[in-house]
ROSE-4610 file (N, C-alpha, C; in Angstrom, 1 decimal, always signed):
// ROSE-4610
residu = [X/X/X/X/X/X/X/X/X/X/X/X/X/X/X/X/X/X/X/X/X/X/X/X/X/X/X/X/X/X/X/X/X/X/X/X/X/X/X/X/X/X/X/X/X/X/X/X/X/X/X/X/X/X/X/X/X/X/X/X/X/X/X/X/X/X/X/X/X/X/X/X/X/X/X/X/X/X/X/X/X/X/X/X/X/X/X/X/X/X/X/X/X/X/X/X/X/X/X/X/X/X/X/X/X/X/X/X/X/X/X/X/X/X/X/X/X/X/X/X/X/X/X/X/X/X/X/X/X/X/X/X/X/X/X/X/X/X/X/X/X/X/X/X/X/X/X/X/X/X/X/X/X/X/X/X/X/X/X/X/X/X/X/X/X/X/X/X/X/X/X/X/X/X/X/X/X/X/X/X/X/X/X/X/X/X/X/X/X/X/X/X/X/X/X/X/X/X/X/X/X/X/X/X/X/X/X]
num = [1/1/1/2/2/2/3/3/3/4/4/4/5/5/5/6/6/6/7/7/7/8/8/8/9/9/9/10/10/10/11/11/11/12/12/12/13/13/13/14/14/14/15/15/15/16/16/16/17/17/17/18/18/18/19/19/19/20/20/20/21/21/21/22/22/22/23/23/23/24/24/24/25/25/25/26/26/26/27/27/27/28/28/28/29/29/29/30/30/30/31/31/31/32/32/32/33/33/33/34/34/34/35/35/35/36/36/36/37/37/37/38/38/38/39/39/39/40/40/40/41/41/41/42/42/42/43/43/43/44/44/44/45/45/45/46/46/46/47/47/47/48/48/48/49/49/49/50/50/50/51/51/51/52/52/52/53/53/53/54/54/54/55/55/55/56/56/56/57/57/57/58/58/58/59/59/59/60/60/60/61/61/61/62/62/62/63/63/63/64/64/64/65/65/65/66/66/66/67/67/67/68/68/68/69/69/69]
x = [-12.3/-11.3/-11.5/-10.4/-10.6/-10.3/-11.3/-10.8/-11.0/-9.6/-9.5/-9.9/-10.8/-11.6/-11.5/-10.2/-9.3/-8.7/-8.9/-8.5/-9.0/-10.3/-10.7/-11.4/-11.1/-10.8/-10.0/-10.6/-9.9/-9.3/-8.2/-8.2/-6.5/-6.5/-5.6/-4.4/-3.5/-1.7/-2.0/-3.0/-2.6/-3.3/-3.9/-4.6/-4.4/-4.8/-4.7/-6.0/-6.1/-7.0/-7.2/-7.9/-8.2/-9.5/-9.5/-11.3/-11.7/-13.1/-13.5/-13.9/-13.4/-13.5/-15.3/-15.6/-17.2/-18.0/-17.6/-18.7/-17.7/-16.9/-15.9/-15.9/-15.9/-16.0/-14.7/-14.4/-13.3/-13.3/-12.5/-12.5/-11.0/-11.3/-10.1/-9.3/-8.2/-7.3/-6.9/-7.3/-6.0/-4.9/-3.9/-2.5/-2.8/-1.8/-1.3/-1.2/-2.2/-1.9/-3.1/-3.8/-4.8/-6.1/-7.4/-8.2/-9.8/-10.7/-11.9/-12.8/-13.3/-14.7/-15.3/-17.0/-18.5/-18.0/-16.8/-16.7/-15.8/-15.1/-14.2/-13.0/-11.9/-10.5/-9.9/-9.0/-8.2/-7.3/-7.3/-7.0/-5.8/-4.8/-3.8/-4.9/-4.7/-5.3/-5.3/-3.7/-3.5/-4.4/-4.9/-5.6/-7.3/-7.8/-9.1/-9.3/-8.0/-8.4/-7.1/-7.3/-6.4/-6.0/-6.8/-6.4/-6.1/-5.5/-5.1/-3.8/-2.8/-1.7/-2.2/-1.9/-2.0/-0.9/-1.3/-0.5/+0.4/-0.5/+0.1/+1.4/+1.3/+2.5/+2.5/+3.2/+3.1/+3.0/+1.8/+1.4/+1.8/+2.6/+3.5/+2.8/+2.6/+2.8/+4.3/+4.2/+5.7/+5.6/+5.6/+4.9/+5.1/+4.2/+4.4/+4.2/+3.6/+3.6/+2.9/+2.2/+1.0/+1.2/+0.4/+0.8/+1.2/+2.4/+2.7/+3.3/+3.1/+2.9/+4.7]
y = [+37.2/+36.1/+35.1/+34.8/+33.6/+32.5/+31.9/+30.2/+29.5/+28.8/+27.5/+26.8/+26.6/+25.7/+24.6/+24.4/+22.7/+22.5/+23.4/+22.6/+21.6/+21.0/+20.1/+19.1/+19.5/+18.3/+17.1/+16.1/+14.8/+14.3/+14.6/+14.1/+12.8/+12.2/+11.1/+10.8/+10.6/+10.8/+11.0/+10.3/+10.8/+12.1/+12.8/+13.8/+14.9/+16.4/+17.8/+18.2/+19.5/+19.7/+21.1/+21.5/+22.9/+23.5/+24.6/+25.4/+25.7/+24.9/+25.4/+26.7/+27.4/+28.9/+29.3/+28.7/+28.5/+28.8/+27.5/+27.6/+27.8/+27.9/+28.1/+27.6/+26.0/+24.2/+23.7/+23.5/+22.8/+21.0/+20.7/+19.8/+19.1/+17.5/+16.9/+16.8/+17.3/+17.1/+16.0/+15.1/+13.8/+14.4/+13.7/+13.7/+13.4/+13.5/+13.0/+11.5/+10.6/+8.9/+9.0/+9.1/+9.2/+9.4/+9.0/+9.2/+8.3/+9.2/+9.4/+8.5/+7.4/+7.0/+6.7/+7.5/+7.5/+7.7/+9.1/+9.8/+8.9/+8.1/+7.1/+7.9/+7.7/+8.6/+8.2/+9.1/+9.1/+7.9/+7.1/+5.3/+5.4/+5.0/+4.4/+4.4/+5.1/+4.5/+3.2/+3.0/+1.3/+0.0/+0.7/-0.4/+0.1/+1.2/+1.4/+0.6/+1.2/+0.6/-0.9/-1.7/-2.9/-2.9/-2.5/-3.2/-1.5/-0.4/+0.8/+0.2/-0.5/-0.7/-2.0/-1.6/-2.8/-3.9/-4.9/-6.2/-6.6/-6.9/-7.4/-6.1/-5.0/-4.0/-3.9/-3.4/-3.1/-1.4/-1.5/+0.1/+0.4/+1.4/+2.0/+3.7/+4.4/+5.6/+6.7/+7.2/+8.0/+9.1/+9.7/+10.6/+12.2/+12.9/+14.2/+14.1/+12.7/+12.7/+11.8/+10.9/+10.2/+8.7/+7.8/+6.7/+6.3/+5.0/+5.0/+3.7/+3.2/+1.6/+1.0]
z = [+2.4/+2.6/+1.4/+0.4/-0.7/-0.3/-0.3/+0.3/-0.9/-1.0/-2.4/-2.5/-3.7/-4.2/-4.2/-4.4/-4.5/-3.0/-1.8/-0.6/-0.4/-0.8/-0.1/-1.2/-2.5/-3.5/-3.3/-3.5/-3.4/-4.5/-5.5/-6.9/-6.4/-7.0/-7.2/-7.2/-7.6/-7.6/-9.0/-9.8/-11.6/-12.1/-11.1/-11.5/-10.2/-11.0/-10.1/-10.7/-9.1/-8.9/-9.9/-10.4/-11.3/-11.4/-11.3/-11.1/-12.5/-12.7/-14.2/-14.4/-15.0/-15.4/-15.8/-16.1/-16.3/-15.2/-14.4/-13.5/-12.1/-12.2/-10.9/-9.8/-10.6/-9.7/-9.9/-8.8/-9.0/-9.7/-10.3/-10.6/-11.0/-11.0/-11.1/-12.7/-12.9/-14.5/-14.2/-15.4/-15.8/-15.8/-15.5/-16.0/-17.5/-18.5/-19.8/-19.4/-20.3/-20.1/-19.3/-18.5/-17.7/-18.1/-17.8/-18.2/-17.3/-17.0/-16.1/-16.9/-16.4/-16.8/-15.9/-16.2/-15.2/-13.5/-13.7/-12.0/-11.7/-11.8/-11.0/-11.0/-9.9/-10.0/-11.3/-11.6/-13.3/-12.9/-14.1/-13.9/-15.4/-15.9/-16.9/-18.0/-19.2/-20.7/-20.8/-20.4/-20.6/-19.9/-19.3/-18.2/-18.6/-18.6/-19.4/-20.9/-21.8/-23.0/-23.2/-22.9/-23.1/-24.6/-25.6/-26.9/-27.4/-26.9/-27.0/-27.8/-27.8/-28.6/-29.4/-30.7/-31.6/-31.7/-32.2/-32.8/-31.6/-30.5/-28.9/-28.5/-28.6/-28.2/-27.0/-26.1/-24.2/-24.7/-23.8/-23.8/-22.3/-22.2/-21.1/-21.5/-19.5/-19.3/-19.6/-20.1/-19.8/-19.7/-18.1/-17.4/-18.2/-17.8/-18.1/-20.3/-20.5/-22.6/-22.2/-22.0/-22.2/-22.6/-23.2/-23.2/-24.5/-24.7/-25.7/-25.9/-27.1/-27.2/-27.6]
């Protein structure tokens, strides 16, 4: 019986769940724009890196392409 790896993964609204081929762990994918620091759920680039857009720009997600100033 194959029972899925990602049933009982917890990953985020900005991230899915995917089994690493290596070790055949499941684990959480960012979305595009998204991004993991020290284990915490996938959080906005924009909000991780504040100074990500230069010369005061508004850094905006635009889903499914990543973030962009």
């Amino acid at each position: 019986d194959h029972v899925d790896p990602c049933k009982f993964m917890a990953c985020n609204e900005f991230s899915r769940c995917v089994v690493n081929t290596l070790t055949m762990e499941p684990e959480c994918l960012c979305d595009p724009g998204y991004s993991t620091e020290d284990g915490n759920p996938c959080t906005s680039i924009c909000d991780l890196q504040p100074e990500y857009c230069l010369n005061g720009g508004l850094c905006e997600i635009i889903p499914g392409h990543g973030a962009a100033c």
